[in-house]
C-alpha positions in Angstrom: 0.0 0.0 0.0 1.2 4.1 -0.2 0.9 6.8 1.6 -2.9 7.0 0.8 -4.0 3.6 1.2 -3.6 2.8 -2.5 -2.7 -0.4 -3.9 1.0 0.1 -5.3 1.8 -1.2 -8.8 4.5 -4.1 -9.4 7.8 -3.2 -7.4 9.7 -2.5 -10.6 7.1 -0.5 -12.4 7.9 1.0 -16.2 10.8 4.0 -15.0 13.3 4.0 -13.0 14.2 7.6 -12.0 17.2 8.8 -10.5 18.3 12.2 -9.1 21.9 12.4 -9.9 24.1 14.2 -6.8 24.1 11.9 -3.7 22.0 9.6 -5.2 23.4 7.7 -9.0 27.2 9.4 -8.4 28.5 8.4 -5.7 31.1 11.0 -4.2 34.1 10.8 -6.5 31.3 11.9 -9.0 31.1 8.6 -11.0 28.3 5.8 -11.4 29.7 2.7 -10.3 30.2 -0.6 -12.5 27.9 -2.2 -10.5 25.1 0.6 -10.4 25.2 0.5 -14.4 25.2 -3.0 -15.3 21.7 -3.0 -12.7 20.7 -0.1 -14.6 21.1 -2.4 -17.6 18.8 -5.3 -16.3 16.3 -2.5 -15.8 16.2 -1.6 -19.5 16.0 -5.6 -20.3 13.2 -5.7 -18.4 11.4 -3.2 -20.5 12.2 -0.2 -17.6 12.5 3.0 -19.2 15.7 4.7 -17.0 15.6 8.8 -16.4 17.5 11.0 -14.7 16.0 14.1 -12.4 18.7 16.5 -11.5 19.2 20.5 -10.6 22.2 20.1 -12.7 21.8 22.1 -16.2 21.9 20.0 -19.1 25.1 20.3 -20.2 26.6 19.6 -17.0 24.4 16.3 -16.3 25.1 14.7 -19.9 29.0 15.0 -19.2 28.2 12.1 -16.4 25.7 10.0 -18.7 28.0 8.8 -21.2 27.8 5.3 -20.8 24.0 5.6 -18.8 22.5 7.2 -22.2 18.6 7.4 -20.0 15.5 7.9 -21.8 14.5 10.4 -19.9 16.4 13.7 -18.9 14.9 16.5 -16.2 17.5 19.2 -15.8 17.8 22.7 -13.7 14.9 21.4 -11.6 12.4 20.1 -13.6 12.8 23.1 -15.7 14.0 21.6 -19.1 12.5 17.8 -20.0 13.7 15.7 -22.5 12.8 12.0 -23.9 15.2 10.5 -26.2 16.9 13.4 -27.1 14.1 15.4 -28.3 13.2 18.1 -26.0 9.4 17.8 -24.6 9.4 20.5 -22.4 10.8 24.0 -21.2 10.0 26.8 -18.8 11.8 29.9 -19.2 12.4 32.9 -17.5 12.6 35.8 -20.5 15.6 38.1 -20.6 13.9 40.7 -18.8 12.5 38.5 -15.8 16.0 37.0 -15.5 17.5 40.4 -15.3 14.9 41.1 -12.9 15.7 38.3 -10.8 19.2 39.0 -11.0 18.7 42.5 -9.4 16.1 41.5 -6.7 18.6 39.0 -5.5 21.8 41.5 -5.1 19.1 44.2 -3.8 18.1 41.3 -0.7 21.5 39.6 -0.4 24.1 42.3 -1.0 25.7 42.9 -4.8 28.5 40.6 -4.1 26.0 37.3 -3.4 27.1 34.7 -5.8 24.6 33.3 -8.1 24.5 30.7 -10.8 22.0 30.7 -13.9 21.1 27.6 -15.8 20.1 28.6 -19.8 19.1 26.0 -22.4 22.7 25.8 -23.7 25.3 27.4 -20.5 26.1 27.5 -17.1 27.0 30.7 -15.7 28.6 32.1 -12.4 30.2 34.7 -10.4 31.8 32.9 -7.8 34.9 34.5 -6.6 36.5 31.4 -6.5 36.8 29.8 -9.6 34.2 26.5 -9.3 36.1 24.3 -11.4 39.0 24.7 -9.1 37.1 23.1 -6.0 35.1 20.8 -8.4 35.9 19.8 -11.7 32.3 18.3 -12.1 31.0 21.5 -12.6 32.9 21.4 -16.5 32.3 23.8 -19.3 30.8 26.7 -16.6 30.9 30.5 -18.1 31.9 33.5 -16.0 30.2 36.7 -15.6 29.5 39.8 -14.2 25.8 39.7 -14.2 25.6 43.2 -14.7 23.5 43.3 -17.6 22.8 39.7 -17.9 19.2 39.1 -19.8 19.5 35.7 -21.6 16.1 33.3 -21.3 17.0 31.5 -18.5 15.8 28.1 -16.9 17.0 28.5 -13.2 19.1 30.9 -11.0 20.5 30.3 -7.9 21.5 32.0 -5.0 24.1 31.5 -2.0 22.2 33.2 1.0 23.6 32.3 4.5 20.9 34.7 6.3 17.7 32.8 6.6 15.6 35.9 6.6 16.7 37.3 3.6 15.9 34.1 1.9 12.7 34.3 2.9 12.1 38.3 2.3 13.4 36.9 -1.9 10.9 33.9 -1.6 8.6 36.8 -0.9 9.4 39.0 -3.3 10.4 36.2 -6.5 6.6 34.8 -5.6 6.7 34.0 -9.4 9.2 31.2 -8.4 9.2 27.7 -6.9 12.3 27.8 -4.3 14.1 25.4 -2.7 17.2 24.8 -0.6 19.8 22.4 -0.9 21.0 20.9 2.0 25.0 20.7 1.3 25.2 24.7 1.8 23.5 27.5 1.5 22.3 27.9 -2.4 18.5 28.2 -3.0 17.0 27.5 -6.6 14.7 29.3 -8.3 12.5 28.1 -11.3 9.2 29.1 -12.9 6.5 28.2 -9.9 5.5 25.2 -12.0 8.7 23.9 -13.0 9.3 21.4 -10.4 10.5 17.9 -10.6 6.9 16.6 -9.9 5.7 18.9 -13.0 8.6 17.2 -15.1 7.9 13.6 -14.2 4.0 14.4 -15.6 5.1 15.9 -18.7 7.7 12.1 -19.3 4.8 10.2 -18.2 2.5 11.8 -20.7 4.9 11.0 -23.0 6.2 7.6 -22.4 2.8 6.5 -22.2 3.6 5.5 -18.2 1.5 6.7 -14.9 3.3 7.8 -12.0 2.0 5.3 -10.2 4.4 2.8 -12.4 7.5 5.4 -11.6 9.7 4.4 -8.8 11.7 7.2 -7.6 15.3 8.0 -6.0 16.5 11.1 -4.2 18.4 12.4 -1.4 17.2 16.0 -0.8 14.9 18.6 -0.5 14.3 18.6 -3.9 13.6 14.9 -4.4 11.1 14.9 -1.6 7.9 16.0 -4.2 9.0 13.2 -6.5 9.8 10.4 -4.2 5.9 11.2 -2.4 3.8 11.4 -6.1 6.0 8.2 -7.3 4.6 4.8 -7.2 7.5 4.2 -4.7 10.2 7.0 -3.2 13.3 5.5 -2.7 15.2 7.2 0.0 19.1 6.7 0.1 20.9 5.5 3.2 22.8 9.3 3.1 19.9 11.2 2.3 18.7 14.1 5.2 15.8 12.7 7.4 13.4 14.7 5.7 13.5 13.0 2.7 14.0 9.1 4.9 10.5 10.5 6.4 8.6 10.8 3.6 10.1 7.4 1.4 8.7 4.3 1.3 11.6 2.5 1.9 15.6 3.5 2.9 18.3 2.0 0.9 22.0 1.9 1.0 24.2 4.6 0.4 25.4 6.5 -2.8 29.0 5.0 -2.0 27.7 1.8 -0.7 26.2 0.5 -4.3 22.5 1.5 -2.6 20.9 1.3 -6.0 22.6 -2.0 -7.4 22.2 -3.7 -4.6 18.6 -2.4 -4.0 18.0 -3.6 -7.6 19.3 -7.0 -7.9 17.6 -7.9 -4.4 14.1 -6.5 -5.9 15.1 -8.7 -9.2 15.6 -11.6 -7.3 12.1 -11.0 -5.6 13.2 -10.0 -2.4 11.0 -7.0 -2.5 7.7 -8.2 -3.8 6.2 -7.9 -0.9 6.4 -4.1 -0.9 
């Protein structure tokens, strides 16, 4: 049974979907040997595989080489894609980017470091040069920001005063906001670009329900997915909040949680869930 008393679909279901930080990469950045040859099975089975991720798109394809999954949701469920054709995209025009841009520096100071997500870039203005603390960042474009007003997908803010990320979530009321939990960056997308939004405009799609969409996450951000999902996966190093509200805890990002998870469920370990 879920959350509402429903009867679950098969423990498999048609998707397999995978947030990508702390979740499919395991700390060094990579997706184990292990993880990928389970991720394999899957698509013998008939499993579509998709990746859900604040990452831009860019960014998340340079760790997909060898996963190539059907289904791609970038900067927050902002920009969806099903076998390489784009299905769907909420943008922020020039002007509301630029907009956003200036709210931000007027709350947080004009030195707060921000990130924007468009279709085809990553930009920053870090003061420390990103790639320098983390190379999985890649291909990322500085600048200014002074008179940035490209269509954007997502921005994202470092605030370390809780009140003045609240006075922004106030004042960008246009956006959907949420924290990470591994510092103190906030994203912003279009209100209805939201993982949850995403995963209904794949499903449409792929011909699928959600209800045949099992779900993995560690954070904040995952927590909408992993609760509309046929089943929310939790991993073992995910934040409580997201443990709460899954229907089951796993292993690890570093402790092969997913393969492990997947060959007991193939050997019908988990059939009773």
């Amino acid at each position: 049974m879920n959350r509402d008393g429903m009867k679950k679909t098969s423990a498999s279901g048609q998707m397999m979907l995978f947030d990508l930080d702390g979740t499919l990469l395991r700390s060094d950045k990579t997706i184990s040997r292990e993880t990928l040859e389970a991720l394999e099975k899957c698509r013998e089975k008939g499993i579509l595989i998709g990746v859900s991720t604040s990452r831009g798109e860019q960014n998340t394809l340079a760790f997909l080489d060898k996963l190539q999954p059907e289904v791609l949701i970038v900067s927050g469920g902002a920009l969806v894609k099903y076998k390489g054709d784009y299905i769907y995209r909420a943008e922020f025009s020039g002007e509301e980017t630029w907009r956003m841009i200036r709210t931000a520096r007027s709350v947080c100071g004009p030195d707060c470091e921000i990130t924007i997500d468009t279709v085809k870039a990553h930009y920053w203005n870090y003061r420390i040069d990103p790639k320098k603390q983390d190379q999985s960042w890649g291909e990322s474009v500085y600048t200014d920001f002074e008179d940035f007003r490209e269509s954007s997908l997502k921005m994202c803010v470092e605030i370390f005063d809780d009140h003045k990320a609240f006075r922004l979530q106030e004042l960008l009321e246009e956006c959907d906001c949420v924290r990470f939990s591994d510092g103190s960056w906030y994203k912003f997308t279009k209100k209805e670009a939201t993982k949850e939004r995403a995963i209904l405009e794949a499903c449409s799609v792929c011909g699928i329900r959600p209800e045949e969409v099992t779900a993995f996450g560690d954070d904040y951000a995952d927590i909408g997915m992993l609760k509309m999902c046929g089943k929310g996966i939790a991993m073992g190093n995910a934040i409580d909040e997201v443990k709460g509200e899954a229907d089951l805890v796993i292993g690890s990002n570093d402790e092969d949680g997913i393969a492990k998870y997947l060959a007991a469920l193939f050997a019908g370990a988990w059939r009773v869930l």
